[in-house]
C-alpha positions in Angstrom: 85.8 154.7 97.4 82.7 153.5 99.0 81.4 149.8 98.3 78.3 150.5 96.1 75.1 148.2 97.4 72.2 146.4 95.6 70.8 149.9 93.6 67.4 148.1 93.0 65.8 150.7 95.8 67.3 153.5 94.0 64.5 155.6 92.2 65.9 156.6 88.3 66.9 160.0 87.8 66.7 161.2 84.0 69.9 163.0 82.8 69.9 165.0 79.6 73.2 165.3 78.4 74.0 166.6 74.7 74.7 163.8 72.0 78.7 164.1 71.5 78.9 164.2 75.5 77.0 161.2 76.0 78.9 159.6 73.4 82.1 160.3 75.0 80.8 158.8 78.2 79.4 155.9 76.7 83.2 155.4 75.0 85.1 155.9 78.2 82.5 153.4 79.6 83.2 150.7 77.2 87.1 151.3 77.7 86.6 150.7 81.4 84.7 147.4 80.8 81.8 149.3 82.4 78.3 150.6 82.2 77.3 154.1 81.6 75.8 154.5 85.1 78.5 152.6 86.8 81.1 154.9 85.3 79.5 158.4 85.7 78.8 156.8 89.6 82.5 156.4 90.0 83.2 159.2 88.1 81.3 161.8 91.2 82.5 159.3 94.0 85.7 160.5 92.9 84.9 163.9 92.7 83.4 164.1 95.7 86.2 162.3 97.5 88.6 165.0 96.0 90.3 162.8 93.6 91.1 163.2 89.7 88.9 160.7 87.8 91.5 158.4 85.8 89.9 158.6 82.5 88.7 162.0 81.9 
């Protein structure tokens, strides 16, 4: 996985996501010791890389 940068140049992008799905996320989040946005980031690096995401 790629070293993530300084994401203060990064423009926000709003994500609508149903309640209990968001809630999920937020859980797995706090299990990883991790933000929301840092999570679903590592969550598509993986993806994109080809590899299963270790806490879906």
């Amino acid at each position: 996985m790629q070293t993530r940068t300084k994401t203060g140049h990064i423009k926000p992008f709003g994500l609508r996501m149903p309640d209990d799905l968001k809630k999920w996320a937020m859980e797995q989040a706090e299990r990883d010791r991790s933000s929301l946005n840092a999570w679903l980031l590592r969550l598509l690096d993986e993806k994109r890389e080809g590899r299963s995401a270790q806490t879906a």
